[in-house]
MARSEKOL-76578 format. One record per residue: residue in one letter; x, y negated, z of N, C-alpha, C, O in turn. Coordinates in steps of 0.2 Angstrom, whole numbers, plus 5000, padded with zeros to 4 digits. Example, Ala and Ser with C-alpha at 12.3 -4.5 7.8 and 13.67 -1.06 7.14 Angstrom:
2
A506650285039506250225039506650165039507150175042;S506450115035506850055036506450005039506749945040;
# end
This chain:
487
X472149715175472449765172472849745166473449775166;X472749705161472949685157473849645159474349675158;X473649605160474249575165474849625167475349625165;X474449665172475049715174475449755169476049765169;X474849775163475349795159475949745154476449765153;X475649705154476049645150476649625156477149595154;X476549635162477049625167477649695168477949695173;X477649735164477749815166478649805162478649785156;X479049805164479749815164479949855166480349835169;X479749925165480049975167480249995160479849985155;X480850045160481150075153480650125150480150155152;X480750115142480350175140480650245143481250255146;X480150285142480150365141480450395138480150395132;X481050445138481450475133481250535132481150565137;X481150555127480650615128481750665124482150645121;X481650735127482250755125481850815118481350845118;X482450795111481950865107482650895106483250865106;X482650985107483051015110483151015099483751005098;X482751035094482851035088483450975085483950985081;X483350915088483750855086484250875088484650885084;X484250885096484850895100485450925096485950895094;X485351015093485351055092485851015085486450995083;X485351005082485650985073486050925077486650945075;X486150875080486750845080487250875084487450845089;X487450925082488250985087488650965081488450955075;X489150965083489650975080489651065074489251105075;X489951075070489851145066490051185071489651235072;X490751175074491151225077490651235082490451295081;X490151205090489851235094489251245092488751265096;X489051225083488451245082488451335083488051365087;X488951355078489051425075489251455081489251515081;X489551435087489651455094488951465096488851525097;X488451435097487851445100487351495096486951535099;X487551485088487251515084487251605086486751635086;X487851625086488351695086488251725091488051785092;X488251655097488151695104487651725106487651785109;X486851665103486351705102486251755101485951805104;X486451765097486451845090486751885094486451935095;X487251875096487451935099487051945107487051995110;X486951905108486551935116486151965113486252025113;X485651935110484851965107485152015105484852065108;X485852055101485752105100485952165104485852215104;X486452135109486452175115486052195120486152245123;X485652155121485052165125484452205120484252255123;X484452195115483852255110484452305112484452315118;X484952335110485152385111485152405118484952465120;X485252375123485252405131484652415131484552475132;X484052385130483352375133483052435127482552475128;X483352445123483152505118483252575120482852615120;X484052585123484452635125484252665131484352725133;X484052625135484152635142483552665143483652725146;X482952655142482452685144482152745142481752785144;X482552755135482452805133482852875137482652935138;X483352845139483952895142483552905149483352965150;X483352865152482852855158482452915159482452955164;X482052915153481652945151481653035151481353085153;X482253035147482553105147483153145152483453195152;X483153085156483653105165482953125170482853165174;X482553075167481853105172481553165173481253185178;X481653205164481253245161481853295165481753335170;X482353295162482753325166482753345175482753405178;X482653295177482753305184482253345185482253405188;X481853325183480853345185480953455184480753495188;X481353455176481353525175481753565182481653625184;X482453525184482753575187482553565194482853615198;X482153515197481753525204481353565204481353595210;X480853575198480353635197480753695199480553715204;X481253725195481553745193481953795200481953855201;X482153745204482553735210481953775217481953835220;X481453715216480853735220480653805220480653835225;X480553835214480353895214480753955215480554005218;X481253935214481753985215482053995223482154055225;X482153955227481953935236481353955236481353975242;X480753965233480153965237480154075237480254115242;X480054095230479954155228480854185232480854235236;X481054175230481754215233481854225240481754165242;X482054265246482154265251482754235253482854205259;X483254245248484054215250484254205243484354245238;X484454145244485054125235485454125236485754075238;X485754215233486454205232486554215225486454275223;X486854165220487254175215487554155213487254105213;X488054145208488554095207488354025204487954015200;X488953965208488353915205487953885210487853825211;X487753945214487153905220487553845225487153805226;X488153845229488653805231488553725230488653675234;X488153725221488353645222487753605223487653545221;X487153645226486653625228486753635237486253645239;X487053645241487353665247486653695251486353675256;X486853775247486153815250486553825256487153835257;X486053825263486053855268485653895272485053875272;X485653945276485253995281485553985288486153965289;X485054005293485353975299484653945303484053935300;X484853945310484353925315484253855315484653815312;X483653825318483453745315484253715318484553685315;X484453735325484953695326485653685321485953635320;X485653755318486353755313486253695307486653665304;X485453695306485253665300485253615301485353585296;X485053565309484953495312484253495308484253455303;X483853535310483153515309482953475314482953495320;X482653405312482053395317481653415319481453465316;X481153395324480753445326480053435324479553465326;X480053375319479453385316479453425310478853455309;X479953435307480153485300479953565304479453595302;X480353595310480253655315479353655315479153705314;X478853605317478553605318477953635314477553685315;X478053555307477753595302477853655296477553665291;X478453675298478553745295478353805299478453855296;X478253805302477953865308477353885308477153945309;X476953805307476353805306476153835296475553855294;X476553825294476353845286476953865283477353835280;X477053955286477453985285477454015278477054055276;X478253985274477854025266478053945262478353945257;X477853905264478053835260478453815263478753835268;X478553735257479253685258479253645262478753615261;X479653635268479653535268480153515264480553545261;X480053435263480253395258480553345264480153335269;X481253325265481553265269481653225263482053245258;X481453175262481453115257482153075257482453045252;X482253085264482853035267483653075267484153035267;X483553135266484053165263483953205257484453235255;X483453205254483453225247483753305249484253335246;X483253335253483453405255482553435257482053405259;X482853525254482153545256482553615262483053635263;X481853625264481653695270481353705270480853685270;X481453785272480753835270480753885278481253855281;X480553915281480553965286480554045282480054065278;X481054085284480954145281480554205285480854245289;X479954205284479554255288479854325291479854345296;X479954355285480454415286481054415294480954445299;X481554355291482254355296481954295304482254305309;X481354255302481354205306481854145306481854085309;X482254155300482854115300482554055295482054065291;X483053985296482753935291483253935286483853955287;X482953925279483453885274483253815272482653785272;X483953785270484053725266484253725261484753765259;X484053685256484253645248484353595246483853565244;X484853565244484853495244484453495236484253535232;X484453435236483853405229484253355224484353305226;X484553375217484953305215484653275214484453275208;X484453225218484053185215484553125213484553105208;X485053105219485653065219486053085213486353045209;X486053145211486553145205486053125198486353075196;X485753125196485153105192485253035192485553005188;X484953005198485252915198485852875197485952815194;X486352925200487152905198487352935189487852905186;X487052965187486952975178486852925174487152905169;X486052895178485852855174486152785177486152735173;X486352765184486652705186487452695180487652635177;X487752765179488452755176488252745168488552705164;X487852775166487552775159487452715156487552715150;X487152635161486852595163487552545163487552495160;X487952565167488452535167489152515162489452465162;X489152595157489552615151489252575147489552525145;X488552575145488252525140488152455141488152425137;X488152435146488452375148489052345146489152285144;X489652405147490252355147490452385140490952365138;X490152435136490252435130490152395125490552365121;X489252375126489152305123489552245124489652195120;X489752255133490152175135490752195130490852165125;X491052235132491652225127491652215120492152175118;X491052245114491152235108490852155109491152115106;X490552155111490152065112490852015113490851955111;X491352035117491951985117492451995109492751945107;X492552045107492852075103492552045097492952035093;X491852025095491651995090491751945092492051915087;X491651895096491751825097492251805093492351775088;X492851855099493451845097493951845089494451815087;X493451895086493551885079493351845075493551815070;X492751835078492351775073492951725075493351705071;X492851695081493251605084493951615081494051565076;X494351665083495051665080495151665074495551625071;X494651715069495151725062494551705058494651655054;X493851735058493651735053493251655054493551625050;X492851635058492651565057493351495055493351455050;X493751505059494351475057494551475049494651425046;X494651525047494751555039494451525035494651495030;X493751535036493251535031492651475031492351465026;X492751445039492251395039492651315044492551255043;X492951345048493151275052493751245049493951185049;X494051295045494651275043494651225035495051175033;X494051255029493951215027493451155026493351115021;X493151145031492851095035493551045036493550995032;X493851055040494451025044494850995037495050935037;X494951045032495251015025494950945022495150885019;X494350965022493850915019494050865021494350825018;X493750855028494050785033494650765033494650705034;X495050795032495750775031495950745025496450715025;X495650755020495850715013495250665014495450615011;X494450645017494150625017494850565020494850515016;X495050555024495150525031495950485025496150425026;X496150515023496650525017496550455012496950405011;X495750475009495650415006495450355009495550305006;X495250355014495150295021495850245022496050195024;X496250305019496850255022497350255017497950235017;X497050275011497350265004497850285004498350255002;X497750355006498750405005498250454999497850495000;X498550434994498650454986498750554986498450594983;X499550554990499750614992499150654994499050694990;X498850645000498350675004497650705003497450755005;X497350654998496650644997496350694994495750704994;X496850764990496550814987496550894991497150904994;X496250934990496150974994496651034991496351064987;X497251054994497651104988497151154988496651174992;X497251184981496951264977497051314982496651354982;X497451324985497751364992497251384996497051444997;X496951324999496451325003495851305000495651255003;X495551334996494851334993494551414991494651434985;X494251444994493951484994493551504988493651464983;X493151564987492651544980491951564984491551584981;X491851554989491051514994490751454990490951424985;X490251444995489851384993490451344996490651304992;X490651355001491151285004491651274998491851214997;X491851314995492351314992492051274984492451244980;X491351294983491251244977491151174979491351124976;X490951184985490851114986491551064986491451004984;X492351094988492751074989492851064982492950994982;X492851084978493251084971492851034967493151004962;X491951014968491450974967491950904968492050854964;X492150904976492450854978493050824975493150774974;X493550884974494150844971494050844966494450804963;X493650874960493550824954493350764953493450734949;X492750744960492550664958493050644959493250604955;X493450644966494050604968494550584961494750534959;X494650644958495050644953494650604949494750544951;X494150604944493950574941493950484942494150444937;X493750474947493650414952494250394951494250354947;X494950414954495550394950495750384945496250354944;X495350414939495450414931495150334931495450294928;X494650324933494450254930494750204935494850154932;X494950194941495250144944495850154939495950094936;X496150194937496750194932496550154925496950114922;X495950184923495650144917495550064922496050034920;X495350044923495049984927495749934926495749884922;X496249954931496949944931497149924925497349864924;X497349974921497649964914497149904909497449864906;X496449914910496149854907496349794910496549744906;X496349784916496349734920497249694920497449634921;X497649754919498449714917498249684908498349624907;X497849724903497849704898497249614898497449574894;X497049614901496649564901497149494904497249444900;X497449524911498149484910498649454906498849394906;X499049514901499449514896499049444893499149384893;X498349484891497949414884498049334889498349284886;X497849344893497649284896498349244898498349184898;X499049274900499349264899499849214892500149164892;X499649264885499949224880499149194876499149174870;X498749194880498349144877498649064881498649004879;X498749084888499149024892499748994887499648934886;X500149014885500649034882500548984875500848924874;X500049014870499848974865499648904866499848854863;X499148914872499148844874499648794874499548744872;X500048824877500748774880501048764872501248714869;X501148804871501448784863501148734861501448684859;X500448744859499848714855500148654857500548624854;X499948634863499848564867500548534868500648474870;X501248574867501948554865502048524858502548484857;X501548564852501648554845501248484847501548434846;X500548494848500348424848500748354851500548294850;X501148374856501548314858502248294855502548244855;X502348374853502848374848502748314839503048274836;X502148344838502048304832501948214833502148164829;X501648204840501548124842502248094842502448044840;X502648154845503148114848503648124841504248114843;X503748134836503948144829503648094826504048054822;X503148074827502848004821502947954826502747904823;X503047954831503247894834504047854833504147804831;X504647944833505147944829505147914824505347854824;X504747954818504847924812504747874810505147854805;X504147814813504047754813504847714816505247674813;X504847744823505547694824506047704820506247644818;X506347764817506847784811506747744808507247704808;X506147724804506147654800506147584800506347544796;X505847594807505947524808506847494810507247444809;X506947554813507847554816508347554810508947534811;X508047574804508447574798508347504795508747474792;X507847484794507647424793507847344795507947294793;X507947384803508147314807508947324805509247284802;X509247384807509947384805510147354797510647314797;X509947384792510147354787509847254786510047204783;X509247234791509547164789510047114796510047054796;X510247174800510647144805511447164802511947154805;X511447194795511947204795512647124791513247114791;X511947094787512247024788512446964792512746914789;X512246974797512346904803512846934806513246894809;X512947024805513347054810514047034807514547034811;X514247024801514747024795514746944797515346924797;X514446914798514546844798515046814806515446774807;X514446884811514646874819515446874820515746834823;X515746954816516146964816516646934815517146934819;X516446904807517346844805517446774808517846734808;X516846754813516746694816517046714824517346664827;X517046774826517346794830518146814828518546814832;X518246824823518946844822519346764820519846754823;X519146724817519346644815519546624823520146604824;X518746634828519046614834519746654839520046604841;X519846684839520246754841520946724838521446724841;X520946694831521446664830521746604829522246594826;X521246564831521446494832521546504844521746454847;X521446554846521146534856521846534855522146564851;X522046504862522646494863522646544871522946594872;X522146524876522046534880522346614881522346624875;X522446664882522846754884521846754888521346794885;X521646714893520746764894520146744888519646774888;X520246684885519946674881520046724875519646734872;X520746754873520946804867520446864870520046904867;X520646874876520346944879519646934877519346964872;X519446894880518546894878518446914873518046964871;X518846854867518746854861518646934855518346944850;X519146974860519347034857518847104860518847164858;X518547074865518047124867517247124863516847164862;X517347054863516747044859516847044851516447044847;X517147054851517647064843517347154842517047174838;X517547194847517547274846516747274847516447284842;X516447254852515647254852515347224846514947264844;X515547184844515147174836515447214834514947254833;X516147264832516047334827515647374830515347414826;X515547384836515247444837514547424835514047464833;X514447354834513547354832513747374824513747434823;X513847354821513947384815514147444814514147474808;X514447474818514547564818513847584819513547614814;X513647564823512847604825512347574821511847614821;X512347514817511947494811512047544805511647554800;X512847574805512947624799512647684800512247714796;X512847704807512347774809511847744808511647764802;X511447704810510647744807510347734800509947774797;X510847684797510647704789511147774788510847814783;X511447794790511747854788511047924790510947974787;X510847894794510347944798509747934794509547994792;X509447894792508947874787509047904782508547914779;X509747924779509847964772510148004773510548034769;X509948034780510148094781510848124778510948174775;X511248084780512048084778512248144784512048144789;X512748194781512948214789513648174790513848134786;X513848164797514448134800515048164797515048224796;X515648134795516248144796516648164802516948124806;X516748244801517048244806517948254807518248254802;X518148254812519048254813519148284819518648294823;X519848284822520148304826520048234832520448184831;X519648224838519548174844519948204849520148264850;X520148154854520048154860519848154863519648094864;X519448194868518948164874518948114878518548084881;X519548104879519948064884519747994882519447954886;X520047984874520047914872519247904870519047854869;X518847954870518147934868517747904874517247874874;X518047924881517447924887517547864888517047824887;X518347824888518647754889518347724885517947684887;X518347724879518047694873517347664874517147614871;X516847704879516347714880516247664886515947614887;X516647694890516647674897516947564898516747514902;X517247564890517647494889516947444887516947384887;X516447494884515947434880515547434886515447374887;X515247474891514947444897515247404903515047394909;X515847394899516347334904515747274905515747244911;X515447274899515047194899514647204905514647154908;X514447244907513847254913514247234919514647274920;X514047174925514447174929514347214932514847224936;X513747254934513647324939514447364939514747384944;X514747364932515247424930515747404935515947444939;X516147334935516447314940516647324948517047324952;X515847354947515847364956515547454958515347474963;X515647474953515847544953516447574952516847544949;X516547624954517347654954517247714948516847754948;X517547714943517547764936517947794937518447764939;X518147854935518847904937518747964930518348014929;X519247944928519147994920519548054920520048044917;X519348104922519848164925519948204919519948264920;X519948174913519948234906520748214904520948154904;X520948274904521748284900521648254892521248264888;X522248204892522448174885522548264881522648254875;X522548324882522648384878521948384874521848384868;X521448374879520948404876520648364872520448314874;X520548394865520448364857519748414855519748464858;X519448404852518748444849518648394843518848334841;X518148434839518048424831517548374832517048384835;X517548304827516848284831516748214825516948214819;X516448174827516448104824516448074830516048074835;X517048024830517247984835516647924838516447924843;X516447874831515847844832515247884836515147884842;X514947914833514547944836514447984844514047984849;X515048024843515348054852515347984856515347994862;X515447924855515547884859514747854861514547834866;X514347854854513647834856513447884862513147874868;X513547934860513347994866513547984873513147984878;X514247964873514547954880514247894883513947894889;X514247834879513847764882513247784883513047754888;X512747814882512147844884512147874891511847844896;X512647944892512647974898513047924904512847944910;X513647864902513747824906513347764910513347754916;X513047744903512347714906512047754912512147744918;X511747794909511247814914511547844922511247864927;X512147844920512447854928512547794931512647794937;X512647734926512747664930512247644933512047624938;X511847654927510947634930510847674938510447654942;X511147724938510947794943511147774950510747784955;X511847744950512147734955512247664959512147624955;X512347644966512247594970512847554967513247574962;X512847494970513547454969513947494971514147524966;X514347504975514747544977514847634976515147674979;X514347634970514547724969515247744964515847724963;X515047784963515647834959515447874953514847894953;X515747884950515547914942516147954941516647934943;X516148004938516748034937516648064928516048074926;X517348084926517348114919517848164921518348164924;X517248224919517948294921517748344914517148344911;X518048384912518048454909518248514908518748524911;X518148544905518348614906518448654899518048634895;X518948694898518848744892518448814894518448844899;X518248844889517848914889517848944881517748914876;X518148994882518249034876517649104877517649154881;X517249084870516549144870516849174862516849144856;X517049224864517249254856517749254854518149284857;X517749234849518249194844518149124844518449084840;X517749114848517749014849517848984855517649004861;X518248944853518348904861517948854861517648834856;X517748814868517348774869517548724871518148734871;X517448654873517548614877516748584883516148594881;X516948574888516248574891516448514895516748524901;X516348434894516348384896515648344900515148324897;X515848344906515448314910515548254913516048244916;X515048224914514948144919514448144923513848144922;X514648154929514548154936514448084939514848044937;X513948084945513748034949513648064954513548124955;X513547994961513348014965512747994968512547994974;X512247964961511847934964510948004967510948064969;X510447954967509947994969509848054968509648094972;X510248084959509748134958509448134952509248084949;X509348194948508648174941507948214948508048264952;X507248154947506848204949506748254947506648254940;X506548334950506348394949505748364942505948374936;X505148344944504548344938504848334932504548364927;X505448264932505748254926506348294923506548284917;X506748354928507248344924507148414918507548414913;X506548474920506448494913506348454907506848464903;X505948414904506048374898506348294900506048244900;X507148294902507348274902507648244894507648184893;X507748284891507848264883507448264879507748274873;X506748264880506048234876506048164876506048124881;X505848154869505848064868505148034872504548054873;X505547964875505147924879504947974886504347974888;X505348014890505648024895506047984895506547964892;X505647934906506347924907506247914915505647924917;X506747884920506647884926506747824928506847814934;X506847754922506847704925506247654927505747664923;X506047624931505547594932505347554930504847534929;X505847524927505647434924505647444917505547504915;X505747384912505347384906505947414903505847444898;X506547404904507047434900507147494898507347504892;X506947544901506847614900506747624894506247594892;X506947664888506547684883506347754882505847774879;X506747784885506847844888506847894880506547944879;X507447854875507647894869508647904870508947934865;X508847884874509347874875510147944875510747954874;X509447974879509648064880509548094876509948144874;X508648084872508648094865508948104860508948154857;X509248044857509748004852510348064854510648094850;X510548074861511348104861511148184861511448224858;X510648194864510448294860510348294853510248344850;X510348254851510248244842510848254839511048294835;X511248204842512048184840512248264840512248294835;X512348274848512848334850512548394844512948424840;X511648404844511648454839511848444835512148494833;X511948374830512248394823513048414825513248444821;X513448394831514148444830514048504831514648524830;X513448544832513748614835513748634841513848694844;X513448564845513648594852512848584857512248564854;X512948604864512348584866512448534873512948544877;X511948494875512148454882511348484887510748504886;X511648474892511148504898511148464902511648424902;X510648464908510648414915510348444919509848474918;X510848444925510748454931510948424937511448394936;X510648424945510848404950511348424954511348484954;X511748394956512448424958512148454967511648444971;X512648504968512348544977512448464982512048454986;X512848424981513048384986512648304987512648254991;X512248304978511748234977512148214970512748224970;X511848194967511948154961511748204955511448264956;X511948164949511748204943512348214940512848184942;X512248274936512648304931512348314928511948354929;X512648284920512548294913513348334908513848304908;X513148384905513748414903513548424895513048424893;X514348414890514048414882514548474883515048484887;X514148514878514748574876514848564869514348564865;X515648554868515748534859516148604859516348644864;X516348604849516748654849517448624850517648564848;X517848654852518548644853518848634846518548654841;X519448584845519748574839520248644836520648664841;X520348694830520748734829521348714829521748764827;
# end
């Protein structure tokens, strides 16, 4: 026994509960079965109320005017008077009458009384006097067809209001008042599922002053509500942003001031040390120089003069830039005048002749002998040999370097906007925002100091002007100084 049950796979037992069934309807076929109810039950109490009573009083009726009827056929000899017709009194022999002959039979025998024919709802008597018979019919059929029609009016009266209420309730008044803001609800419910803002509230229009209608209005205040704090939520949550934002912000400054202040005493120790080294290179320089000019004029040789005179301008230039930095260390400003750009790129471009790289590069100085700008010649030339360097250093043996510029008038000032161009790699991306931060650089070997771009955004700042760096669309770098134009 055990076993079997433990072996038993057959499905549970669904028991059906018509209560459950019933509560899970939908509203609309709930208040349909609800109504229908109601009105059946109440058209059946009115039929089953009405009908038997009227039954009741066609019976009473009937019963009087058979009495009624009887007596008057029985006591009377012959019924003549108006009226009598619509009971179809007749006199006459059994043949006229179509008596059978059992009716013949027992009226003969019990002369003075009725037969009763059931089957035609008709009586007959024998009239002793004449010998002759009469007949009566009996309403009994109009009586039944009273209560059949009676029976039938109350029927199609109640069917009729019973459709006539459906019809009102389903069309106007259920729709109005109950399905419609039902159907409201769902639609703003369905509104906020799909996050349509427009949708979500129930217009005032169709809100009732019912319980549906509190409830409706219950609703779109939470909704509303509920949107006041995602709004508050929101606006907290940009402000948390904003902070967290310029506390980022602080950081970066913080952590620029702190690299800023490193990279300033790093300056200021080189400053000194570079004024220091300068002022005592300033006498070997004085000595390099007149030992260089003695030779220069005793060489016979036209390439030994040349040398001589190259290395002659390189020794001034180391003492030009030994005066800039004691100029720099006493914070002297530059003397300025009227330059050319032209003669400064040359100038620049002439001291990295020493470099045999330069030789096997093509240099092409596309700046107009017109254009002149306000400046210190010294100094504009350290700046240019910086930015030529680094295009020498930039480019292959066989590359290309170019000098070009342009004028721009902002205002009442003109500009000059002089740039050196290459076709080498490129500045990398990571490097070329602090491109002109000290000890930034992109050479790999030990040469790099990466103050050389440094040193020339310092220069150009004290004229007024500013220098920028970017990669060219086609590959290479481009570095552009903007001075002011000469008046």
């Amino acid at each position: 026994m055990s076993d079997r049950k433990k072996n038993d796979t057959s499905p549970p037992r669904v028991t059906f509960n018509p209560i459950a069934a019933f509560g899970n309807l939908k509203v609309r076929p709930k208040f349909m079965v609800l109504h229908n109810l109601f009105f059946l039950v109440l058209a059946a109490s009115v039929y089953f109320s009405l009908i038997p009573r009227f039954e009741s009083h066609v019976a009473s009726a009937k019963t009087r005017e058979i009495s009624l009827l009887t007596r008057l056929f029985l006591e009377n000899q012959s019924l003549q008077f108006p009226g009598i017709e619509i009971y179809n009194y007749q006199e006459g022999s059994s043949s006229d009458l179509n008596l059978p002959q059992e009716a013949i039979t027992w009226l003969e025998l019990r002369p003075g009384q009725i037969y009763r024919d059931n089957d035609l709802n008709r009586m007959y008597r024998l009239i002793p006097e004449t010998g002759r018979f009469a007949s009566l019919d009996v309403p009994t059929l109009f009586y039944d067809s009273v209560v059949y029609r009676a029976k039938l009016t109350i029927f199609v009266v109640l069917g009729l209001l019973y459709a006539l209420a459906i019809l009102i309730l389903e069309l106007w008044i259920m729709p109005r008042y109950v399905y419609g803001p039902i159907q409201k609800s769902l639609e703003a419910d369905a509104a906020i599922q799909l996050g349509d803002r427009q949708k979500e509230l129930i217009p005032d229009s169709s809100i009732w002053g019912d319980e549906i209608g509190r409830i409706m209005r219950s609703r779109n205040a939470t909704v509303t509500q509920l949107r006041k704090h995602e709004q508050d939520l929101e606006n907290t949550l940009v402000e948390l942003e904003a902070t967290a934002s310029e506390l980022k912000l602080k950081n970066e400054q913080l952590e620029a001031a702190r690299q800023s202040l490193i990279d300033q005493d790093r300056l200021a120790s080189l400053g000194l040390l570079s004024a220091s080294v300068a002022h005592e290179l300033n006498t070997p320089l004085a000595v390099l120089s007149g030992s260089i000019e003695k030779l220069h004029e005793t060489a016979e040789s036209p390439l030994a003069r040349e040398r001589l005179e190259r290395m002659l301008r390189v020794a001034r230039r180391l003492r030009t830039i030994s005066e800039s930095l004691l100029d720099f260390a006493r914070v002297r400003p530059p003397e300025m005048k009227q330059v050319q750009v032209r003669e400064i790129v040359d100038e620049a471009w002439s001291l990295l002749a020493i470099d045999e790289k330069s030789s096997q590069v093509e240099f092409i100085n596309r700046i107009e002998p017109t254009v002149v700008i306000q400046g210190n010649p010294d100094r504009l030339v350290q700046v240019f040999v910086n930015l030529l360097r680094n295009a020498l250093n930039a480019v292959h043996s066989d590359g290309k370097i170019e000098a070009v510029s342009r004028s721009q008038t902002d205002g009442s000032k003109c500009w000059v906007f002089t740039a050196i161009e290459d076709n080498g790699p490129g500045i990398p991306a990571d490097v070329l925002p602090e491109i002109f931060e000290a000890f930034v650089t992109t050479r790999l070997d030990s040469r790099g100091t990466g103050l050389g771009l440094t040193v020339a955004e310092g220069i150009i700042t004290q004229h007024g002007g500013g220098i920028t760096a970017s990669n060219r669309p086609g590959g290479g770098a481009r570095l552009e100084v903007k001075l002011p134009a000469a008046s």
